[in-house]
Residue frames as qw, qx, qy, qz and C-alpha x, y, z in Angstrom:
[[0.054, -0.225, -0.219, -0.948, 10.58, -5.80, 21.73],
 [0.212, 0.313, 0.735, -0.564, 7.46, -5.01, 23.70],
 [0.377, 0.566, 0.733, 0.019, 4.00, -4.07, 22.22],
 [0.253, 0.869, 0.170, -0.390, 3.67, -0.68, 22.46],
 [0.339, -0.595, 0.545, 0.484, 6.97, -0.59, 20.42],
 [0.339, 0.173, 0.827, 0.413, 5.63, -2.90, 18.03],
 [0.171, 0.813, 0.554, -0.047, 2.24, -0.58, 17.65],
 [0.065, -0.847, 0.160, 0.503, 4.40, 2.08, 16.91],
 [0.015, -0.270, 0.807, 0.524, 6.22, 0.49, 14.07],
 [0.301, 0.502, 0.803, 0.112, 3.25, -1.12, 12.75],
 [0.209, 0.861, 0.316, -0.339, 1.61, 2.47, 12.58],
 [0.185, -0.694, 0.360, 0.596, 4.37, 3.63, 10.84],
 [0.024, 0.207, -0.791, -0.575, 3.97, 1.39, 8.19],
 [0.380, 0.546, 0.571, -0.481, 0.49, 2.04, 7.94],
 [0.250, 0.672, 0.572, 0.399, -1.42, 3.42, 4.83],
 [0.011, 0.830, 0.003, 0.557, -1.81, 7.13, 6.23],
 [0.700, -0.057, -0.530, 0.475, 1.44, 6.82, 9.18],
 [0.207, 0.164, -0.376, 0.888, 1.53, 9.93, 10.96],
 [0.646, -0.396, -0.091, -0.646, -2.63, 10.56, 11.75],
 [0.873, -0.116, -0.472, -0.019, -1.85, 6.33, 12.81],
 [0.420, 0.177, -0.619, 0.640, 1.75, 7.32, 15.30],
 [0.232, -0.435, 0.139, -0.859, -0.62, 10.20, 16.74],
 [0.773, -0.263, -0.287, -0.501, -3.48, 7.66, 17.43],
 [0.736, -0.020, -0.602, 0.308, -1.03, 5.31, 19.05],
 [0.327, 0.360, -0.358, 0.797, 0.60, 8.07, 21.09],
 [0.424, -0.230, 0.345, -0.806, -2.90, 9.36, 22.60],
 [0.884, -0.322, -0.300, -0.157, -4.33, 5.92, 23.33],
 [0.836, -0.180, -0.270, 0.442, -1.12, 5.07, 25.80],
 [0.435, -0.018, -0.314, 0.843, 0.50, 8.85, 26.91],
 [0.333, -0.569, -0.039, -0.751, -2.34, 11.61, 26.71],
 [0.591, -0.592, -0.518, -0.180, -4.01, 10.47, 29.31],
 [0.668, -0.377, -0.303, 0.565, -0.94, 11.60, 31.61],
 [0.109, -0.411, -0.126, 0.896, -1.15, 15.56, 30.33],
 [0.191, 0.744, 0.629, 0.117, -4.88, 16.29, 29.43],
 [0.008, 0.868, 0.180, -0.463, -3.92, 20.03, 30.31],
 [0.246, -0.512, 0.505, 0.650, -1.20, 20.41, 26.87],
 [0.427, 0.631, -0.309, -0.569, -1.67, 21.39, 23.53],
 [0.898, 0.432, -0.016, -0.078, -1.87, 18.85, 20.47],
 [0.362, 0.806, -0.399, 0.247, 1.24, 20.78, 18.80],
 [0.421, -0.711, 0.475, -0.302, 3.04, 19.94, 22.55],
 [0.794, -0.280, 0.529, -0.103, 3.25, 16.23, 22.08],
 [0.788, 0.575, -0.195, 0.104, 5.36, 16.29, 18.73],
 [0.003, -0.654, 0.693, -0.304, 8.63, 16.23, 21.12],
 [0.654, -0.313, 0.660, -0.197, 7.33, 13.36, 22.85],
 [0.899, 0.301, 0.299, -0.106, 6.39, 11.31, 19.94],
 [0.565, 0.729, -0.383, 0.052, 9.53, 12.48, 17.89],
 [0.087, -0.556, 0.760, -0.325, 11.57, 10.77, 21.06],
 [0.753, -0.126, 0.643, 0.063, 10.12, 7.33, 21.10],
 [0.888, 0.431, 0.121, -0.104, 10.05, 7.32, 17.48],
 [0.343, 0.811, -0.454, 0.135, 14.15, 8.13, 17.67],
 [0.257, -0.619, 0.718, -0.191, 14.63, 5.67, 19.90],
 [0.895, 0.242, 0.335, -0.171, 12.93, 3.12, 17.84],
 [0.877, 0.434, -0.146, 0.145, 15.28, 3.80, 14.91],
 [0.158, 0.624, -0.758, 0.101, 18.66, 4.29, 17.00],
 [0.891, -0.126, 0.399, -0.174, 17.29, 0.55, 18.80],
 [0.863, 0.165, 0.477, -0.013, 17.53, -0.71, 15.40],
 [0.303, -0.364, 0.461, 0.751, 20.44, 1.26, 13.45],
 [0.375, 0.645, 0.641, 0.181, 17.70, 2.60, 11.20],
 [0.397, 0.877, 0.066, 0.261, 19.55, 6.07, 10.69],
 [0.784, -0.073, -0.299, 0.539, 22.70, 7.22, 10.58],
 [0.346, -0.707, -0.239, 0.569, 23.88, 10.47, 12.56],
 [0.131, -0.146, 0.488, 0.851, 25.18, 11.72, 8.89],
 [0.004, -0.524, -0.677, -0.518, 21.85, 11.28, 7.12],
 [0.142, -0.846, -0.509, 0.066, 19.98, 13.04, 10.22],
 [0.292, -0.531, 0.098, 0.789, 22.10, 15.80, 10.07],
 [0.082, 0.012, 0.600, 0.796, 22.15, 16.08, 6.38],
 [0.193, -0.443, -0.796, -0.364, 18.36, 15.55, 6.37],
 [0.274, -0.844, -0.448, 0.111, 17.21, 17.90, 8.77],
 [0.333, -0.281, 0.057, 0.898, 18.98, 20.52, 7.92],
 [0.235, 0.677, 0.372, -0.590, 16.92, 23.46, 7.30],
 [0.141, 0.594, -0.422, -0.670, 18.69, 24.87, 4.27],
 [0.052, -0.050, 0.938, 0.339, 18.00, 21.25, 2.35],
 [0.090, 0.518, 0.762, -0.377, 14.78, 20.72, 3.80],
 [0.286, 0.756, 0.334, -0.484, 13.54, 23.40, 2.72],
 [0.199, 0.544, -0.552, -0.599, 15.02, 23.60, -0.97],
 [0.041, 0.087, -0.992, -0.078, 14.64, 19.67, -1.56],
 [0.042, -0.299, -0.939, 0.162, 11.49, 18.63, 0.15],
 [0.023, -0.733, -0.466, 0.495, 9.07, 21.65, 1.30],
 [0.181, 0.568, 0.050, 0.802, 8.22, 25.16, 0.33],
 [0.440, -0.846, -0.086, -0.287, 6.29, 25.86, 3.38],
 [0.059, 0.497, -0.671, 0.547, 8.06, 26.09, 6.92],
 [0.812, -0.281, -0.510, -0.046, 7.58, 23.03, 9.41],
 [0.694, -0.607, 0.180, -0.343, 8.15, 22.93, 12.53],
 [0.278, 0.603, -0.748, 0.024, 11.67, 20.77, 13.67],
 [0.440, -0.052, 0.838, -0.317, 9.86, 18.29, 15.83],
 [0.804, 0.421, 0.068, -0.415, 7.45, 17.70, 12.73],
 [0.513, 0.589, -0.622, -0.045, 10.97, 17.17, 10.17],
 [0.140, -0.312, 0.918, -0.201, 11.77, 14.25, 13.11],
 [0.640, 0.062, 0.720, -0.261, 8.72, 12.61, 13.13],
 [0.743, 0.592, -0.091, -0.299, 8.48, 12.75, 8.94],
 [0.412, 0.556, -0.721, 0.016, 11.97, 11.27, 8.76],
 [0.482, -0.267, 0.764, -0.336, 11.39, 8.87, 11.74],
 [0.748, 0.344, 0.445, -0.353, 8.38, 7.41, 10.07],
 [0.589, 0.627, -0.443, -0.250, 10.13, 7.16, 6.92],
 [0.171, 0.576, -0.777, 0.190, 13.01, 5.40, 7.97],
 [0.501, -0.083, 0.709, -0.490, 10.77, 2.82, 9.80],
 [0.798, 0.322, 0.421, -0.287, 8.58, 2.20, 7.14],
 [0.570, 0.655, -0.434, -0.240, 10.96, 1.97, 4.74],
 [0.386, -0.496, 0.745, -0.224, 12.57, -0.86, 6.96],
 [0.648, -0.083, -0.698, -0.292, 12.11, -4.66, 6.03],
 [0.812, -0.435, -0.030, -0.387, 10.06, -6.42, 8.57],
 [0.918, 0.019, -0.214, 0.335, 13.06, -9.24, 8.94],
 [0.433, 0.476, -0.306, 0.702, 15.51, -6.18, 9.91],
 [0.284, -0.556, 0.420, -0.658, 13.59, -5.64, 13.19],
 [0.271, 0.032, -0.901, 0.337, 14.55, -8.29, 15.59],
 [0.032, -0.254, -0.763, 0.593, 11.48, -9.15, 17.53],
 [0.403, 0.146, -0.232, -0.873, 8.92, -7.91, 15.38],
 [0.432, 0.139, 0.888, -0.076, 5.58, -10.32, 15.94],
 [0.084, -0.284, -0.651, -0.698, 3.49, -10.82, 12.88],
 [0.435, -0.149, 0.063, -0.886, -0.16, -9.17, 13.92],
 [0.426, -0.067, 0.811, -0.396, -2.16, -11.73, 15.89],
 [0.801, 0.397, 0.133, -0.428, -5.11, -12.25, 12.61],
 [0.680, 0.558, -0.463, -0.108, -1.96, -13.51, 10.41],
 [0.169, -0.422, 0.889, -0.049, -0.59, -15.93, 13.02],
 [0.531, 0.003, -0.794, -0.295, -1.38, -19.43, 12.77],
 [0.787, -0.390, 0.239, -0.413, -4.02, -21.14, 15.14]]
């Protein structure tokens, strides 16, 4: 597993995860389109954070279906209306941080908690 990969799953299982994915996202990709909207870079971030959990069989094609469906989504969870790249990264980040740390192969422990 490389770093950024790990800094992405670390954020996720942050204290406040989605301000943290964002922070990740524009330290390491803004820099390549200064000229696009905020709003513009929930597609990118909802695609690495889907290819973090299909990596690691952290959702199944039934749940995201079932779970991003609008009609649930929006009885179940919400009253407002979201945005469908938002409903990916809110279920991404779930599904990550709900994860045990042992279930992702290749996860390193943060560099202050290894051992000298």
């Amino acid at each position: 597993m490389d770093d950024l990969t790990q800094l992405f799953i670390r954020a996720c299982k942050s204290r406040n995860p989605k301000a943290r994915v964002k922070s990740v996202y524009r330290r390491f990709y803004q820099y390549c389109d200064r000229e696009r909207e905020q709003g513009e870079y929930d597609g990118y971030i909802s695609r690495i954070l889907l290819d973090i959990c299909i990596e690691h069989d952290l959702l199944s094609i039934h749940k995201l279906i079932d779970e991003l469906d609008p009609d649930y989504y929006m009885k179940k969870v919400m009253k407002d209306a979201r945005g469908y790249r938002e409903q990916v990264i809110d279920l991404c980040i779930s599904a990550i941080r709900l994860t045990k740390k042992d279930d992702l192969k290749g996860l390193r422990p943060p560099l202050r908690f290894r051992k000298p």
